[in-house]
FIGUBA-332916 format. One record per residue (C-alpha): residue number from 1; residue in three letters; chain; x, y, z. Coordinates in pm, 1 decimal. Layout:
residues N
   num   residu   chaine         xx         yy         zz
   NUM      ala        A          X          Y          Z
...
***
This chain:
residues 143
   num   residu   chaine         xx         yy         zz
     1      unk        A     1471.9      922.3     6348.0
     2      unk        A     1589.6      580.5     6442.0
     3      unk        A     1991.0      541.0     6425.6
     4      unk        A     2102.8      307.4     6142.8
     5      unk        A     2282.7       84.9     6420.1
     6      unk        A     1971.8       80.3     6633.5
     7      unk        A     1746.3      -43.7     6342.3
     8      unk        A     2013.4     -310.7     6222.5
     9      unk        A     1990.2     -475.1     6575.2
    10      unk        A     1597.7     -467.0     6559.3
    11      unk        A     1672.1     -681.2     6230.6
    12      unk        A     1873.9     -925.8     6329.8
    13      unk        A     1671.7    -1011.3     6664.8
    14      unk        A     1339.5     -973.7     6432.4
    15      unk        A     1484.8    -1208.1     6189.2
    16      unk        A     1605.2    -1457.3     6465.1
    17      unk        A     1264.4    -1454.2     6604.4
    18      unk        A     1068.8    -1512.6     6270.9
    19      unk        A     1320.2    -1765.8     6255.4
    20      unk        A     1172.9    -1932.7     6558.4
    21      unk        A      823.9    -1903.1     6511.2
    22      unk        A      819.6    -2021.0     6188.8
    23      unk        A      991.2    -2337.2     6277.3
    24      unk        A      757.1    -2390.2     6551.8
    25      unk        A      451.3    -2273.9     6336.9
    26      unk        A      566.8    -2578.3     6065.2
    27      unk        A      602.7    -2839.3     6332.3
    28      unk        A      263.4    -2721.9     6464.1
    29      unk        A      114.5    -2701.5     6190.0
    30      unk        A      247.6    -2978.5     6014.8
    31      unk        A      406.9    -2777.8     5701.9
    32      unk        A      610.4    -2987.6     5449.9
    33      unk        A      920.9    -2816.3     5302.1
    34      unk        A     1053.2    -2888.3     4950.3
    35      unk        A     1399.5    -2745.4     4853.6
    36      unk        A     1391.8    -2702.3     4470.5
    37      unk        A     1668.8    -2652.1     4278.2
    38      unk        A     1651.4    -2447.7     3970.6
    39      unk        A     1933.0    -2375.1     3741.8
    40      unk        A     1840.5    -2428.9     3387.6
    41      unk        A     1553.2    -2395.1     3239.7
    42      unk        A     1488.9    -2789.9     3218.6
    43      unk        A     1500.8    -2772.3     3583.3
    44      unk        A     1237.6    -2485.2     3586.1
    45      unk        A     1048.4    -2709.7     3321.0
    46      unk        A     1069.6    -3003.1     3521.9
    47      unk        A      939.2    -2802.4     3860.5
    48      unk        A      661.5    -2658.8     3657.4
    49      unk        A      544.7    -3042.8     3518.7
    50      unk        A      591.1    -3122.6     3881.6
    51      unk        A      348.4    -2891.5     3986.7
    52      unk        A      103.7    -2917.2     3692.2
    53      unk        A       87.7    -3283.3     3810.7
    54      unk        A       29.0    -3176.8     4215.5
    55      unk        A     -292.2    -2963.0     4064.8
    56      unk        A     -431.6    -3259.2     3971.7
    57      unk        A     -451.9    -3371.0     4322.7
    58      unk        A     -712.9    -3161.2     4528.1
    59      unk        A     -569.2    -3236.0     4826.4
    60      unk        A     -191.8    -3151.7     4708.1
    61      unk        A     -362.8    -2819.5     4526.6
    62      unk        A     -540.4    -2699.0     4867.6
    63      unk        A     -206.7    -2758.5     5057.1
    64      unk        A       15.5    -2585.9     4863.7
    65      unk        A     -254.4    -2317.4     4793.3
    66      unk        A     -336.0    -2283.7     5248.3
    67      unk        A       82.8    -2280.8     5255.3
    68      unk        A       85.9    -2641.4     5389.7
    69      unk        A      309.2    -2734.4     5130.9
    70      unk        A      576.8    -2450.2     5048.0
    71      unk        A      883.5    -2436.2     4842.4
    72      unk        A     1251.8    -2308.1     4881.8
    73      unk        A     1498.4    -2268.0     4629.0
    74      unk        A     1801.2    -2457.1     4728.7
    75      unk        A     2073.2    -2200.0     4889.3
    76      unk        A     1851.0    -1946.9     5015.1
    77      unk        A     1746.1    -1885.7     5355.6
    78      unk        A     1366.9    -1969.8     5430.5
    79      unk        A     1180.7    -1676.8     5402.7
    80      unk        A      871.6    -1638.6     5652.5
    81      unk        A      574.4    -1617.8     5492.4
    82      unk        A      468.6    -1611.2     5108.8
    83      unk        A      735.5    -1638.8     4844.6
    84      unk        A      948.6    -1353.5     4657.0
    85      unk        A      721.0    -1158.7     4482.7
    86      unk        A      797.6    -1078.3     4108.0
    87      unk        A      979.5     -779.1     4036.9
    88      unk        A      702.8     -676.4     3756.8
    89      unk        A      398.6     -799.5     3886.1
    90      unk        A       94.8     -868.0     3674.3
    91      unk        A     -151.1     -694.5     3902.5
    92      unk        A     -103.0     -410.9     4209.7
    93      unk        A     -192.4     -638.8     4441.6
    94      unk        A       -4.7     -909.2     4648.2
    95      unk        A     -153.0    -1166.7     4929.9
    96      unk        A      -55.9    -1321.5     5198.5
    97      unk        A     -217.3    -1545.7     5438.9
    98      unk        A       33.8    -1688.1     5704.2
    99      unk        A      375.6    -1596.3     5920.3
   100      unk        A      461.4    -1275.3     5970.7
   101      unk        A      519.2    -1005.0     5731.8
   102      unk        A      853.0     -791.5     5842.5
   103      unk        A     1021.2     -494.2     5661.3
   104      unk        A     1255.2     -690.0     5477.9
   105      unk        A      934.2     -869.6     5303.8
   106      unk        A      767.1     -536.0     5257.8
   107      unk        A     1126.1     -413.5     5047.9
   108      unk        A     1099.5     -718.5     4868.6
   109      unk        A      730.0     -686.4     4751.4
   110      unk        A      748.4     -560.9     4367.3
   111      unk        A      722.8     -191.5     4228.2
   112      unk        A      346.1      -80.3     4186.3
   113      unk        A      225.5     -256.7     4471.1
   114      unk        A      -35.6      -55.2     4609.9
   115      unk        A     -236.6     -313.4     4838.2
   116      unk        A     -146.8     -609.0     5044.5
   117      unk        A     -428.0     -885.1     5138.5
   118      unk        A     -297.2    -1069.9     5437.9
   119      unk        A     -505.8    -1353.3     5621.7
   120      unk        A     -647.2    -1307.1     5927.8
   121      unk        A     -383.5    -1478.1     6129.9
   122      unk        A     -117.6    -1268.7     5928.3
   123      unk        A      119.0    -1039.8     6181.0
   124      unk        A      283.5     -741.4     6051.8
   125      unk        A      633.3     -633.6     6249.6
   126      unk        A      587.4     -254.1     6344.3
   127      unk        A      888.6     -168.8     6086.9
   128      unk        A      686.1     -330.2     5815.7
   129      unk        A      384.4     -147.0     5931.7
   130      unk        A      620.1      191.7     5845.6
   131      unk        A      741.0       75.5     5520.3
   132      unk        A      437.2      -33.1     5432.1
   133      unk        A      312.9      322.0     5526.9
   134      unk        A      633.8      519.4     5377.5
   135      unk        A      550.7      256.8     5010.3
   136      unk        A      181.6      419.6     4999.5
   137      unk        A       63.5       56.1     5026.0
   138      unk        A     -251.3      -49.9     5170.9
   139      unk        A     -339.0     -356.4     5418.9
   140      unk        A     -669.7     -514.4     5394.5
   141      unk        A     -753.0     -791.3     5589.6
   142      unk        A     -911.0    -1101.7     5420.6
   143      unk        A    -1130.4    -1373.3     5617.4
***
């Protein structure tokens, strides 16, 4: 079994190194970044017009949809691949298609999640390979 201490280290450096990539992967790749800040329901009403309006746009739609165009609440620290999933999710399956998935992703993905769909470019950290194992959840590859 891997000492508490031991795995703590292995997070920080992962999380400094997702860090990295991911800020390289956005310049690359020419990601744009929104911080949104929600705090009443007006502003979550005014986010959700805002986006209702960017469906409209096919290009704005297949941005946001191929993680061109992502979103961050204001305060919290960028996460590396596809938002916070919902703590009750509608179905028992959760996708992802860019980044790379790590443990503290896998923790985060909601009760009753029994597969995850990750894009072909998708990297899973070997500690989120385990959880994903120790969670009885599934990886299928997509494209």
């Amino acid at each position: 079994m891997v000492d508490d201490n031991v795995r703590k280290l292995i997070r920080e450096v992962l999380a400094e190194e997702l860090q990295r990539v991911k800020a390289e992967s956005s310049t690359a790749h020419g990601v744009q970044e929104e911080t949104v800040s929600i705090a009443s329901n007006a502003d979550l009403a005014d986010f959700v017009a805002k986006l209702m309006k960017l469906a409209g746009d096919a290009k704005a739609r297949r941005d946001i949809e191929q993680g061109r165009r992502v979103f961050r609440l204001a305060g919290n620290a960028p996460r590396t691949s596809a938002p916070a999933a919902d703590p009750a999710p509608a179905s028992d399956t959760v996708r992802m298609e860019r980044g790379v998935v790590s443990e503290r992703q896998v923790d985060a993905l909601p009760r009753g999640t029994r597969i995850l769909l990750v894009g072909k470019d998708v990297k899973l950290t070997p500690l989120a390979r385990d959880r994903l194992r120790q969670r009885g959840i599934k990886i299928e590859r997509t494209g």
